[in-house]
TIRO-2110 file (N, C-alpha, C; in Angstrom, 1 decimal):
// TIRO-2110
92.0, 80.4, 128.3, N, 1, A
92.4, 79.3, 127.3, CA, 1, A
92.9, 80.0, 126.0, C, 1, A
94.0, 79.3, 125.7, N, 2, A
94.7, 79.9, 124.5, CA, 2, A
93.7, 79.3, 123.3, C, 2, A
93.1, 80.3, 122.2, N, 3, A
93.1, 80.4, 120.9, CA, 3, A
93.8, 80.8, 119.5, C, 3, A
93.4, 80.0, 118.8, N, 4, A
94.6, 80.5, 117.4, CA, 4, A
93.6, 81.1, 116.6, C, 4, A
93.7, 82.4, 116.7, N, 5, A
92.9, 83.4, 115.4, CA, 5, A
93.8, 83.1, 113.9, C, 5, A
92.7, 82.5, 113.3, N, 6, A
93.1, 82.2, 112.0, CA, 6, A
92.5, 82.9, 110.8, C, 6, A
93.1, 83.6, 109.7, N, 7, A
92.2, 84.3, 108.8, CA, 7, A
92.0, 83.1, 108.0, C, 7, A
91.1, 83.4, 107.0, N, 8, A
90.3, 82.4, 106.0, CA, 8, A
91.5, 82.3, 104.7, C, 8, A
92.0, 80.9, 104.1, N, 9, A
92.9, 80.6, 103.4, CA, 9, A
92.9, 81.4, 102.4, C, 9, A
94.1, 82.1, 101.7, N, 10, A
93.9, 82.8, 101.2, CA, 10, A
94.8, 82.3, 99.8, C, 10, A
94.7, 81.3, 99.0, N, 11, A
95.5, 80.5, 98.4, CA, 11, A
95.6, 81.3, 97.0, C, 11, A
96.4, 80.7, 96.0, N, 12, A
96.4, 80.7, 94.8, CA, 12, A
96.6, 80.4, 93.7, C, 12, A
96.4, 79.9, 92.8, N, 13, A
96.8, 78.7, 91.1, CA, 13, A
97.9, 79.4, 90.9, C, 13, A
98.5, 78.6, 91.0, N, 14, A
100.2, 79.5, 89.9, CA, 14, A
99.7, 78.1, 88.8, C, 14, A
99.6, 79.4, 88.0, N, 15, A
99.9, 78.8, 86.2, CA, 15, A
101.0, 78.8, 85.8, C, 15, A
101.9, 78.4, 84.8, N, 16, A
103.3, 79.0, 84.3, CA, 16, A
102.8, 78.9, 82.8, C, 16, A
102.6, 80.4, 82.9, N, 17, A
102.0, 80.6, 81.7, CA, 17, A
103.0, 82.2, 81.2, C, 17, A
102.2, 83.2, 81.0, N, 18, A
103.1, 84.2, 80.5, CA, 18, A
103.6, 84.8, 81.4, C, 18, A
104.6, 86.1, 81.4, N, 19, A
105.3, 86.8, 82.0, CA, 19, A
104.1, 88.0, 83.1, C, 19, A
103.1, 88.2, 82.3, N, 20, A
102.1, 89.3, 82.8, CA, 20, A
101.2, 88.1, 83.6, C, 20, A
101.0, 87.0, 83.4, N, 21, A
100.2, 86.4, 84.6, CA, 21, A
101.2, 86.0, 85.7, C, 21, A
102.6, 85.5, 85.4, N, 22, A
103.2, 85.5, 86.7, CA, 22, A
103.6, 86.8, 87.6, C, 22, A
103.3, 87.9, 86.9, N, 23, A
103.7, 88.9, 87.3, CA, 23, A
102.3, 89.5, 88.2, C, 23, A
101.0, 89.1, 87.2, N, 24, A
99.8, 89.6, 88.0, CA, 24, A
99.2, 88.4, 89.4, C, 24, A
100.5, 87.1, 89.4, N, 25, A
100.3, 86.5, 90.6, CA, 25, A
101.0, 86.9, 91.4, C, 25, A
102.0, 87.4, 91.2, N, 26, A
102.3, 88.2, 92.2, CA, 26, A
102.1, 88.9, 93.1, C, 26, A
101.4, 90.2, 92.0, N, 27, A
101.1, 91.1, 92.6, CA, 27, A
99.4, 90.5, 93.5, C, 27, A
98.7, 89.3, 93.0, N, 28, A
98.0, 88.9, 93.9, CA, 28, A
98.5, 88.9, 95.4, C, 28, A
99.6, 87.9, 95.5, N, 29, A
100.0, 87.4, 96.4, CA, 29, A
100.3, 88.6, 97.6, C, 29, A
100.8, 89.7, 97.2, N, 30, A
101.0, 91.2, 97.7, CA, 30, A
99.9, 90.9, 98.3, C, 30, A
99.0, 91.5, 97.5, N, 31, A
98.1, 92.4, 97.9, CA, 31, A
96.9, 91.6, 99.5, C, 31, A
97.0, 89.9, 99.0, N, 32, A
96.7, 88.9, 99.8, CA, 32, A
97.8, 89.0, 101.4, C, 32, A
98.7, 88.9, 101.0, N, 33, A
99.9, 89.0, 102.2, CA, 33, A
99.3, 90.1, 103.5, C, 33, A
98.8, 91.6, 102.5, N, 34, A
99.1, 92.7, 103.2, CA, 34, A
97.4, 92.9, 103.6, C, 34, A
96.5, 92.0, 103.3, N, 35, A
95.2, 91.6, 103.7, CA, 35, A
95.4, 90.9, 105.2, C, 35, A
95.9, 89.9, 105.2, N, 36, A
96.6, 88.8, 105.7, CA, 36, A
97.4, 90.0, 107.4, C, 36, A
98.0, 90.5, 106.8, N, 37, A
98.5, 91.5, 107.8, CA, 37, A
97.9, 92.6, 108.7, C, 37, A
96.8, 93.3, 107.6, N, 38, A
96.3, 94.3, 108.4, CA, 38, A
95.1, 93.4, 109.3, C, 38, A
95.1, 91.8, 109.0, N, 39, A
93.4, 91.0, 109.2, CA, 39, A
93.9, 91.0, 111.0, C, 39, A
95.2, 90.6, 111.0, N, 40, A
96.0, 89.9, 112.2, CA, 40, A
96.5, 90.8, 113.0, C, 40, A
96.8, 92.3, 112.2, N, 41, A
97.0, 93.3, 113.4, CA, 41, A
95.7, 93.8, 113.7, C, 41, A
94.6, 93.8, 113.1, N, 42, A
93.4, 94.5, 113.7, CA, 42, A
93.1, 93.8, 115.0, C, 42, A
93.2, 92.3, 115.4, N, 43, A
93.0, 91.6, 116.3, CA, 43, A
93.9, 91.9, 117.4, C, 43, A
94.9, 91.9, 116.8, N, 44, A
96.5, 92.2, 117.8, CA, 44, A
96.1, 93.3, 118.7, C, 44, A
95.8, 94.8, 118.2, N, 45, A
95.2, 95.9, 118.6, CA, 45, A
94.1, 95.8, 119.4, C, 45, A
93.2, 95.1, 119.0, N, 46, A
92.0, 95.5, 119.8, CA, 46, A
92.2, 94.5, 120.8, C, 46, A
93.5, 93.4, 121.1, N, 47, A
93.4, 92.4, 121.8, CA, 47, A
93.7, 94.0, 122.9, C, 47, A
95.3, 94.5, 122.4, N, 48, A
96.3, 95.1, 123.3, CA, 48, A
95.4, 96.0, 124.1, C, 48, A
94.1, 96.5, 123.2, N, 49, A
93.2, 97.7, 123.8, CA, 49, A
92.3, 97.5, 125.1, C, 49, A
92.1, 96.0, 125.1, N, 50, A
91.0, 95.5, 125.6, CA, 50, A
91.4, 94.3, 126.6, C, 50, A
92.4, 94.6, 126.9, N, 51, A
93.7, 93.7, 128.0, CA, 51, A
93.3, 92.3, 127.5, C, 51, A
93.2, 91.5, 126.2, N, 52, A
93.6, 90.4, 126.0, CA, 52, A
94.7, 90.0, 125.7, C, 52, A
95.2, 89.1, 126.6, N, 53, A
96.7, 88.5, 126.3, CA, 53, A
97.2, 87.9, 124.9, C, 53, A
98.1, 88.0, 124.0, N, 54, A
98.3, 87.5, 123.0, CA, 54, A
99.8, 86.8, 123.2, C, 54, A
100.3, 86.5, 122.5, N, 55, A
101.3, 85.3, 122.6, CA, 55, A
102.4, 85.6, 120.9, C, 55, A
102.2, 85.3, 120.1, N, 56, A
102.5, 85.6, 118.6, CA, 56, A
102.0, 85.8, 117.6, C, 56, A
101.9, 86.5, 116.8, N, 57, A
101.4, 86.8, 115.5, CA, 57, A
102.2, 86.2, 114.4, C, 57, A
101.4, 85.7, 113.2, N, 58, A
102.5, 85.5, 112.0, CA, 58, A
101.5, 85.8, 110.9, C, 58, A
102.2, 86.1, 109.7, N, 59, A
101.5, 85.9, 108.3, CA, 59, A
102.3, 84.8, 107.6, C, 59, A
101.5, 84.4, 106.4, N, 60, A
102.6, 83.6, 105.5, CA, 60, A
103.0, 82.0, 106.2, C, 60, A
103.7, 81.1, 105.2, N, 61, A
104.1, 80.1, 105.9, CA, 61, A
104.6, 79.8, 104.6, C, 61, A
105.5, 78.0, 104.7, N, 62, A
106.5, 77.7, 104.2, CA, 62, A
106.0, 77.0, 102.9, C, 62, A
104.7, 77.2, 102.5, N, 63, A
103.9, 76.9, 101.2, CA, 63, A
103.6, 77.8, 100.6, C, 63, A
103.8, 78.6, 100.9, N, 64, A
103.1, 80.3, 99.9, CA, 64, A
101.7, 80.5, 100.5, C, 64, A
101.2, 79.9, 101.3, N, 65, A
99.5, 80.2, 101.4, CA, 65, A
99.9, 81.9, 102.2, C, 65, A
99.0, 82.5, 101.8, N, 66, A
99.3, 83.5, 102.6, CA, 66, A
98.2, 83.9, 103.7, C, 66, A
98.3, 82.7, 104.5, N, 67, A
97.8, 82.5, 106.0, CA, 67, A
98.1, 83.7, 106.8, C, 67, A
97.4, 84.1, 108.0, N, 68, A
97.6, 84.7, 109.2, CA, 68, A
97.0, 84.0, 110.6, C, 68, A
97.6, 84.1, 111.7, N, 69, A
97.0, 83.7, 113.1, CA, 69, A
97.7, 84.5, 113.8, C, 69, A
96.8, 84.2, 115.1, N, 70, A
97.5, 85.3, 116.3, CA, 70, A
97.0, 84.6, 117.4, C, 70, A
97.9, 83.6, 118.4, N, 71, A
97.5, 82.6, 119.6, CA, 71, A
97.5, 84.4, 120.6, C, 71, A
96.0, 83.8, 121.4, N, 72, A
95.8, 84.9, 122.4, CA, 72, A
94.5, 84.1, 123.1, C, 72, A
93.9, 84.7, 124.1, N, 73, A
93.7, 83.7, 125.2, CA, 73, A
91.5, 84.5, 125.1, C, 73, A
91.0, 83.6, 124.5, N, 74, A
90.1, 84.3, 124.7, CA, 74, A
89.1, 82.4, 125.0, C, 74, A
88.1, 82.7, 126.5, N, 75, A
87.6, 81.8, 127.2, CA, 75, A
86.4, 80.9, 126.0, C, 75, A
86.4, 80.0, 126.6, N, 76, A
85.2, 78.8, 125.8, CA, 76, A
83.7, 79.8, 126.4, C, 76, A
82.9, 79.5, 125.1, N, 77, A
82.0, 80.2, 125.6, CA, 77, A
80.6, 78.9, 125.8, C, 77, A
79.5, 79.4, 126.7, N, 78, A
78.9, 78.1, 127.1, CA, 78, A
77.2, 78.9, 127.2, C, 78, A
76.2, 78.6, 127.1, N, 79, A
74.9, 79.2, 127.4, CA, 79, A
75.3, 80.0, 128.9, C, 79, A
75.7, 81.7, 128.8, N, 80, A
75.3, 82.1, 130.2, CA, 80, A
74.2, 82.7, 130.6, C, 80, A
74.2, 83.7, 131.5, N, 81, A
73.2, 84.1, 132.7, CA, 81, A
72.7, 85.6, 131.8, C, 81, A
71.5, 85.7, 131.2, N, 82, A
71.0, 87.0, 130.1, CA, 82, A
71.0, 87.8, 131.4, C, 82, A
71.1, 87.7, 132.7, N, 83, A
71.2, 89.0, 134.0, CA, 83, A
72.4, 89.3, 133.9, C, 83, A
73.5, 88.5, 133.6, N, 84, A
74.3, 88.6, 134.1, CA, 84, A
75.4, 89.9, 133.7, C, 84, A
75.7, 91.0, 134.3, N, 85, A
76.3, 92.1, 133.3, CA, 85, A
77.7, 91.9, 132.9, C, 85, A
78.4, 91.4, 134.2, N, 86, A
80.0, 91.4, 133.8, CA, 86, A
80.3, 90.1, 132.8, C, 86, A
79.3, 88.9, 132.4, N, 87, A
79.8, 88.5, 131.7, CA, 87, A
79.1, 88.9, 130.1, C, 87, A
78.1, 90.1, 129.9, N, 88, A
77.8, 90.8, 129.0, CA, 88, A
79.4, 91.7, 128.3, C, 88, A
79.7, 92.1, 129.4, N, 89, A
81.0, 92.9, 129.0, CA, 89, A
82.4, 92.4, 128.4, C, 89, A
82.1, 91.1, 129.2, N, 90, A
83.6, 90.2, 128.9, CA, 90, A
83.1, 89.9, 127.1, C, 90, A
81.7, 89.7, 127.1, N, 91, A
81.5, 88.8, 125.9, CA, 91, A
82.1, 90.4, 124.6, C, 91, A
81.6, 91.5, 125.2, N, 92, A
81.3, 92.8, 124.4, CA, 92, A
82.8, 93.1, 123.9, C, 92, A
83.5, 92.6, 125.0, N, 93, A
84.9, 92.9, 125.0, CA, 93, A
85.8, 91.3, 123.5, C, 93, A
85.4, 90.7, 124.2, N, 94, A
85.6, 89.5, 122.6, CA, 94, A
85.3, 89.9, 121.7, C, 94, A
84.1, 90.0, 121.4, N, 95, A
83.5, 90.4, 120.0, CA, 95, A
84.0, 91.1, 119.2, C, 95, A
84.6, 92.9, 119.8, N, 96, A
85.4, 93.1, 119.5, CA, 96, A
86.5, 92.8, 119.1, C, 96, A
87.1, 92.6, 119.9, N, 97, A
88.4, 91.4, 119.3, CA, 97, A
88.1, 90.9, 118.2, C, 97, A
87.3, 89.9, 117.6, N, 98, A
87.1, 89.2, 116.6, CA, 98, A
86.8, 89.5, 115.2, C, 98, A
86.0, 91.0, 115.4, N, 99, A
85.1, 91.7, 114.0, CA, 99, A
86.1, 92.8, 114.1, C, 99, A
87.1, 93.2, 114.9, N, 100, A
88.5, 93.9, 114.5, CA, 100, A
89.2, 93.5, 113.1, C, 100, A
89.6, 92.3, 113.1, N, 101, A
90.7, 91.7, 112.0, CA, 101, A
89.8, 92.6, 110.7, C, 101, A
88.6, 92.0, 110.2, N, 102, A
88.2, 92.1, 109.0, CA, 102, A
88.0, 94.1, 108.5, C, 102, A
87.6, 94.8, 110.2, N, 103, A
87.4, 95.9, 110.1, CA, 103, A
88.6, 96.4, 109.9, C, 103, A
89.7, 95.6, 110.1, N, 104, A
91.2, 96.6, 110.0, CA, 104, A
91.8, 96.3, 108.4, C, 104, A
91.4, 95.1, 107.9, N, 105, A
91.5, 94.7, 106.4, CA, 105, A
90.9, 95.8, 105.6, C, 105, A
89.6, 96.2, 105.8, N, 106, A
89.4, 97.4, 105.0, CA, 106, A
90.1, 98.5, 105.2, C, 106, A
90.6, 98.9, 106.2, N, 107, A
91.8, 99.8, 106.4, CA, 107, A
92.8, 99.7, 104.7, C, 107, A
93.1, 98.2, 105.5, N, 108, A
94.6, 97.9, 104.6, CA, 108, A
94.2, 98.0, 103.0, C, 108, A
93.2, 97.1, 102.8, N, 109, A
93.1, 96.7, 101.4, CA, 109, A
91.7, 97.4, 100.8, C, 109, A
91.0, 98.2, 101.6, N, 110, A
89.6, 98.7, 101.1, CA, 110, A
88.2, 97.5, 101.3, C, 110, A
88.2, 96.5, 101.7, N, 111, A
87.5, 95.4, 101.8, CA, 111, A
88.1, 94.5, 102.2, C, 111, A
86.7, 93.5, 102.8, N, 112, A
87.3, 92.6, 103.7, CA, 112, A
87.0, 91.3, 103.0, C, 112, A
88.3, 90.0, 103.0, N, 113, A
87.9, 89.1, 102.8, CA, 113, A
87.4, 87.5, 103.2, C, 113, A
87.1, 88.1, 104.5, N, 114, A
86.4, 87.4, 105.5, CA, 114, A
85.1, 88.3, 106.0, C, 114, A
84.0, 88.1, 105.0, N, 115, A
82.6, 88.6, 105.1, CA, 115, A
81.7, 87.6, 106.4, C, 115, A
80.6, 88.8, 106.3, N, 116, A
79.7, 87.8, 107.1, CA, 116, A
79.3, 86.6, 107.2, C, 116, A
79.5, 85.7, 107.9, N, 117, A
79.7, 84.0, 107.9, CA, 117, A
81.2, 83.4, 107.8, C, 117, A
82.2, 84.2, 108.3, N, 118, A
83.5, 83.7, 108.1, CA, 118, A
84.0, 83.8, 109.5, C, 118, A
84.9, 82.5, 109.6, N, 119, A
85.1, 81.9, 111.1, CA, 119, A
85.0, 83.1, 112.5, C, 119, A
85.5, 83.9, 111.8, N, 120, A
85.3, 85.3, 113.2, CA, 120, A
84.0, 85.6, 113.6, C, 120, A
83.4, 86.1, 112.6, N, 121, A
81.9, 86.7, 112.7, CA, 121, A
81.0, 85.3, 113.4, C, 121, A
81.4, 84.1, 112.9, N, 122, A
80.6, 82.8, 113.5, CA, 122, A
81.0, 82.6, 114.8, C, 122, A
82.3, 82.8, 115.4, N, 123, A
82.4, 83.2, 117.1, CA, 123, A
81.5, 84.1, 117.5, C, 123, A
81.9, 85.1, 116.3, N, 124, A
80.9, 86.3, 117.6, CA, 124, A
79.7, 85.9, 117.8, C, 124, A
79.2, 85.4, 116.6, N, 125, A
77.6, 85.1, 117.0, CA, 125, A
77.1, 83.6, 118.0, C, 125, A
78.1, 83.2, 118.0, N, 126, A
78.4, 82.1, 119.0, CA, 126, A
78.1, 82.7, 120.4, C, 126, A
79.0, 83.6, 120.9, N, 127, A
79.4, 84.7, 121.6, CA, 127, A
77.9, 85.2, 122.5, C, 127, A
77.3, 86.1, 121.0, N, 128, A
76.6, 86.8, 121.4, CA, 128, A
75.2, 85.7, 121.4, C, 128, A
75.0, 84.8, 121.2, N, 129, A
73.9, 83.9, 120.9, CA, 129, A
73.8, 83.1, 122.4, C, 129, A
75.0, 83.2, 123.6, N, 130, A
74.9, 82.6, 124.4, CA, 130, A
74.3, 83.5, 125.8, C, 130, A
74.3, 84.7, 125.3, N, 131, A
73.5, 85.4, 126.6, CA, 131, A
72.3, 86.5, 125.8, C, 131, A
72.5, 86.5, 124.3, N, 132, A
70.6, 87.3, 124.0, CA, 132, A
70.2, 86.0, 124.3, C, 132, A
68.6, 86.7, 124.5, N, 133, A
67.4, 86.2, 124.5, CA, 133, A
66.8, 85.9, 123.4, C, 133, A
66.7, 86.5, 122.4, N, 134, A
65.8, 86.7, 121.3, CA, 134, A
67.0, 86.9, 120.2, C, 134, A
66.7, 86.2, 118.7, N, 135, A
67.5, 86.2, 117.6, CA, 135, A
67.8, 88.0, 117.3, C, 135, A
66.5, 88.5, 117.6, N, 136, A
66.7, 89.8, 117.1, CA, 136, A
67.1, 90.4, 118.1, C, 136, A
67.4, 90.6, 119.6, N, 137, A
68.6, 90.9, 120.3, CA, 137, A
69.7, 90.7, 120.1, C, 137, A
69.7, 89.6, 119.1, N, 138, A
71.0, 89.2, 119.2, CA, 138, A
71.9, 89.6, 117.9, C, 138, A
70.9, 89.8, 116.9, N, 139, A
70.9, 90.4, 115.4, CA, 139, A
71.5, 92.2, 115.7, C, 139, A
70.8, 92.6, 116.8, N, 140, A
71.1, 94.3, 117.3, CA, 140, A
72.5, 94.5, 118.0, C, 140, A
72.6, 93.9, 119.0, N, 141, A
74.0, 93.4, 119.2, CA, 141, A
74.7, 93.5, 118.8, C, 141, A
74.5, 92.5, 117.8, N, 142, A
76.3, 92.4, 117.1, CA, 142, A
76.4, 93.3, 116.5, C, 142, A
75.2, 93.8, 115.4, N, 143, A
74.9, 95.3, 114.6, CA, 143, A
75.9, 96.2, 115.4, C, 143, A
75.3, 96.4, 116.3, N, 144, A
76.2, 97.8, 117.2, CA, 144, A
77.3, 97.5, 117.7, C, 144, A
77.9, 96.2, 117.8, N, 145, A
79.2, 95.9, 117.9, CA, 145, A
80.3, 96.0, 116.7, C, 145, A
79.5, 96.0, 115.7, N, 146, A
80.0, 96.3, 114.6, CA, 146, A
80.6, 97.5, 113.7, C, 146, A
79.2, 98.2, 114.5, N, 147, A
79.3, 99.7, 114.0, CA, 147, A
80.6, 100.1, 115.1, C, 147, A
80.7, 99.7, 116.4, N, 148, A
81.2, 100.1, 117.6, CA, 148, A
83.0, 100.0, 116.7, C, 148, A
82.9, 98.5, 116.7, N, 149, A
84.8, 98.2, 116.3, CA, 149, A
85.0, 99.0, 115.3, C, 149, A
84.1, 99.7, 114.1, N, 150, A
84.7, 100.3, 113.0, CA, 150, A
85.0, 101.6, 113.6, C, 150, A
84.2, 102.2, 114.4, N, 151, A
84.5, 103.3, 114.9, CA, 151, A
86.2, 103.5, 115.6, C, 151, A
86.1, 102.5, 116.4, N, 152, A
87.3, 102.3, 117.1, CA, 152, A
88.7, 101.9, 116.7, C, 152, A
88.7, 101.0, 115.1, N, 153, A
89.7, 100.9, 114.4, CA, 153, A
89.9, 102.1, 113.4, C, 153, A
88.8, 103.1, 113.2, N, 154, A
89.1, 104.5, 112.9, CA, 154, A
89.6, 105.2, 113.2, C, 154, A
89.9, 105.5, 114.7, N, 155, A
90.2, 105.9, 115.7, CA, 155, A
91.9, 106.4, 115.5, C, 155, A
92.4, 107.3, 115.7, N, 156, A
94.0, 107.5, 115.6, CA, 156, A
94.9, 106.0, 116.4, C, 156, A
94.2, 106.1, 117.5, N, 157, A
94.8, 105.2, 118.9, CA, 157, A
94.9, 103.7, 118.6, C, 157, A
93.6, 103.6, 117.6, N, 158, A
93.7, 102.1, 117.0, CA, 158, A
94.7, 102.1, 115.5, C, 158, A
94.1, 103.1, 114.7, N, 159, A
94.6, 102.5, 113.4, CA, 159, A
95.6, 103.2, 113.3, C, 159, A
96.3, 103.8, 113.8, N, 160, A
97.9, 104.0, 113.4, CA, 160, A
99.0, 103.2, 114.1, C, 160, A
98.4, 102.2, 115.1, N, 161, A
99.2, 100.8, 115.6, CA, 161, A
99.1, 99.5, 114.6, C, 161, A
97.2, 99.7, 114.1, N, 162, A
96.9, 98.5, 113.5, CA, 162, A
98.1, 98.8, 112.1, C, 162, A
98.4, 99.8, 111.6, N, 163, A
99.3, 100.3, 110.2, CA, 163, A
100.6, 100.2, 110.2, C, 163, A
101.0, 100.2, 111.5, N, 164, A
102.6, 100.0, 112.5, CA, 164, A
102.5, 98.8, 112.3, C, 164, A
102.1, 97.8, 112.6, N, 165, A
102.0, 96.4, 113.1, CA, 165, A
102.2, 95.7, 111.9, C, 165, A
101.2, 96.1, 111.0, N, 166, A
100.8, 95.4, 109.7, CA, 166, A
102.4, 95.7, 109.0, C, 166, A
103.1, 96.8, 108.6, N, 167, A
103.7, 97.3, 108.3, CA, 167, A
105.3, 96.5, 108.6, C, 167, A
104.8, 96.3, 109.9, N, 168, A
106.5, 95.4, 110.6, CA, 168, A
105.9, 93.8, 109.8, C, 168, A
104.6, 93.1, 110.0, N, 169, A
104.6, 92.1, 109.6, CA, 169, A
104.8, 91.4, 108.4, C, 169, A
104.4, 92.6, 107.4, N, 170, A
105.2, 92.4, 106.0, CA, 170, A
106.8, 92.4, 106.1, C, 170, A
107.6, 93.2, 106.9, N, 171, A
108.5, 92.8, 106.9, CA, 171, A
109.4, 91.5, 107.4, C, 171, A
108.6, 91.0, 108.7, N, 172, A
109.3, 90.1, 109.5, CA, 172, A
108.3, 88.6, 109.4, C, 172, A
107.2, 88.8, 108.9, N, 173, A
106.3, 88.0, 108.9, CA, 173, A
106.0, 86.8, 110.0, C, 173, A
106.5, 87.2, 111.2, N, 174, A
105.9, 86.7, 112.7, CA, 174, A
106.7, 87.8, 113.4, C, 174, A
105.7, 88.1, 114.3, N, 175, A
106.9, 88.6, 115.8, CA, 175, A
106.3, 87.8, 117.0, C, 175, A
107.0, 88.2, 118.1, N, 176, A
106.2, 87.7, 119.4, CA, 176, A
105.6, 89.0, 120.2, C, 176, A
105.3, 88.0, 121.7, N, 177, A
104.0, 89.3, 122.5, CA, 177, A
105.1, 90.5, 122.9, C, 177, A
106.1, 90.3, 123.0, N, 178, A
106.9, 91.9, 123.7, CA, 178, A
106.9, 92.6, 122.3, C, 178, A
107.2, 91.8, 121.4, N, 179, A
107.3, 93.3, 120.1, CA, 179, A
106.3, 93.6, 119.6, C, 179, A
105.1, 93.0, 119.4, N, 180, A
104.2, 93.2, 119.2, CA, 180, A
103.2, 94.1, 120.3, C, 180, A
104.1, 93.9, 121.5, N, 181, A
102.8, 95.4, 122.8, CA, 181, A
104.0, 96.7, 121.7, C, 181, A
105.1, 96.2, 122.1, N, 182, A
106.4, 97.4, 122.1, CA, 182, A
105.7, 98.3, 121.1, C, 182, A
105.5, 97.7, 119.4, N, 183, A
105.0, 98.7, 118.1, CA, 183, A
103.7, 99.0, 118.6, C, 183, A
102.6, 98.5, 119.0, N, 184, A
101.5, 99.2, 119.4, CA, 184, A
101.6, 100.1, 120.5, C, 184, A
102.8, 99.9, 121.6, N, 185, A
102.5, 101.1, 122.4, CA, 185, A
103.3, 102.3, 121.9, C, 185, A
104.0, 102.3, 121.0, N, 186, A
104.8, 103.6, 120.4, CA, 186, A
103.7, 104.0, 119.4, C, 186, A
103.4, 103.0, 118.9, N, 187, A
102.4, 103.6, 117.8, CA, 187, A
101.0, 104.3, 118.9, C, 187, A
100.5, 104.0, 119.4, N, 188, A
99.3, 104.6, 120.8, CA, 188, A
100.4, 106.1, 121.2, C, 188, A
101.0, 106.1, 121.5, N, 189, A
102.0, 107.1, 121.8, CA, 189, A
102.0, 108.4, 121.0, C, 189, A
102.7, 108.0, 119.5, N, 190, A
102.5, 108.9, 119.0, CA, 190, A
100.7, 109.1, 118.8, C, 190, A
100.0, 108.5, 118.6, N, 191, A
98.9, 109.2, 118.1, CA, 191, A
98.1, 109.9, 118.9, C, 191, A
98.9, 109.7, 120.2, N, 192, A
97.9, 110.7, 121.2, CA, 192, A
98.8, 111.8, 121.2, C, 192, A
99.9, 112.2, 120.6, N, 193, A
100.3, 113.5, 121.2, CA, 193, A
99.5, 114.9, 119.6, C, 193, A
99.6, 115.9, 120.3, N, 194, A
98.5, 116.8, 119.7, CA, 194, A
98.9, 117.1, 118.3, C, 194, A
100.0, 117.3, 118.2, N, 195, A
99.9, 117.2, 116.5, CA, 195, A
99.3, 116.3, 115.5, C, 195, A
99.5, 115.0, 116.3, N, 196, A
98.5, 113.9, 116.0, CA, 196, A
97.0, 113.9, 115.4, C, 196, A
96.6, 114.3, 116.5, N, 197, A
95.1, 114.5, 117.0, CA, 197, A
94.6, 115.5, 116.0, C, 197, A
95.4, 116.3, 115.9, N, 198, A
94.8, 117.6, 114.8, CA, 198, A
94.8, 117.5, 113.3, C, 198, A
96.2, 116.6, 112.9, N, 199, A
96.2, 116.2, 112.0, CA, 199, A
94.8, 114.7, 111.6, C, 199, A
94.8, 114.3, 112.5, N, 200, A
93.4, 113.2, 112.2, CA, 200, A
91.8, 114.2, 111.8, C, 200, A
91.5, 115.1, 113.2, N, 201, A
90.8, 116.2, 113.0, CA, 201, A
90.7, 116.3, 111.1, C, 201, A
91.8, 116.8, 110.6, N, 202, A
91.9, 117.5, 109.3, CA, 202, A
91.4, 116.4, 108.7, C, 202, A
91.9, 115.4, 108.7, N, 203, A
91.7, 114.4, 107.8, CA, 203, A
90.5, 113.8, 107.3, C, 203, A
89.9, 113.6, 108.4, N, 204, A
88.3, 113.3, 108.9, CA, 204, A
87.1, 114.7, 108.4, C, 204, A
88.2, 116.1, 108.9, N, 205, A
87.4, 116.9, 108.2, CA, 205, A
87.0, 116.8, 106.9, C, 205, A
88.3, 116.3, 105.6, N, 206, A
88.7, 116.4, 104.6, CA, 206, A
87.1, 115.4, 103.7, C, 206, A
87.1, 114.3, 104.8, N, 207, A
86.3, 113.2, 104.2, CA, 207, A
85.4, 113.3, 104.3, C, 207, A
84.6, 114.2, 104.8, N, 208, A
83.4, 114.5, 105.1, CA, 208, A
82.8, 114.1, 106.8, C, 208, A
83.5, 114.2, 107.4, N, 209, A
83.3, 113.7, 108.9, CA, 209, A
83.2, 114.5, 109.9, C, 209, A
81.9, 114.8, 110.6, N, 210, A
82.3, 115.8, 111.5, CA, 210, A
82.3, 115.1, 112.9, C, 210, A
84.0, 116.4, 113.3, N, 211, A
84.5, 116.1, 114.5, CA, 211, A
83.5, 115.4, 116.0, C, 211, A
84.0, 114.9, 116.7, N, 212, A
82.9, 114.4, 117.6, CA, 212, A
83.6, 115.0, 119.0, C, 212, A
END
């Protein structure tokens, strides 16, 4: 079933007032746009990683809101079977998808502004609420699904597509599903070839991170 991933409105007062507040709405609107971008490629990426089908991406629209969504096909979820493993996995594999966007916004903008309780996170716990047992199964869960997506939007293979993506969407502000696999599979490309890899190595070194 197709879904429309939507980030949380991200609006703004235009006053017309002086030159330094139209100019510091501006630079709101920037910095919101390129929130907005990295929110919608984190999803895009972790769809491409985790074989969910997507359809289009956009930021922005014909009012200034600087909206994002991304139609991609992820199933209705319904009380299932706590035995059941493959649909543990399917769910493990959503989740991700979903706590991607906001994990890839801190990439972009250093913080996310769709926190805990914001329409994604309320899927996942949807998600995860229909096969734990117990609140605090289900509290651990998403915990380590959390910790899991940051890892993996850290990752060369994720965030140098999610940076590609984001990067084309400020420019074009929609694309569709062939150009959007196309930039993530060049971008996955280069980051696996070894210069790559070593250069991450350093970087990670640099931040205090030891190699794994």
């Amino acid at each position: 079933m197709r879904v429309e991933r939507t980030s949380r409105p991200l609006g703004h007062a235009r006053k017309p007032a002086t030159a330094a507040r139209r100019e510091s709405g501006a630079t709101q609107r920037q910095r919101r746009l390129r929130a907005a971008a990295f929110h919608e490629a984190g999803h895009a990426v972790a769809a491409y990683h985790v074989h969910v089908r997507l359809r289009r991406i956009s930021i922005g629209n014909e009012k200034g809101q600087e909206l994002g969504w991304l139609d991609l096909w992820l199933p209705q979820v319904t009380s299932g079977d706590t035995e059941d493993v493959r649909l543990a996995h399917a769910l493990e594999r959503d989740i991700i998808v979903l706590l991607a966007g906001a994990q890839a916004e801190r990439v972009g903008v250093g913080r996310s502004s769709c926190p805990a309780g914001g329409p994604d996170f309320y899927d996942a716990m949807r998600r995860a609420g229909s096969i734990c047992r117990t609140s605090d199964e289900m509290s651990a869960w998403l915990r380590w699904l959390q910790l899991r997506t940051h890892a993996l939007v850290e990752s060369p293979t994720w965030r140098q597509p999610i940076e590609a993506l984001a990067a084309r969407l400020l420019k074009q502000r929609q694309l569709g599903e062939r150009e959007t696999r196309a930039i993530i599979r060049a971008a996955v490309s280069a980051a696996q070839r070894p210069s790559s890899i070593a250069g991450s190595r350093l970087a990670r070194h640099r931040r205090g991170v030891k190699p794994q």
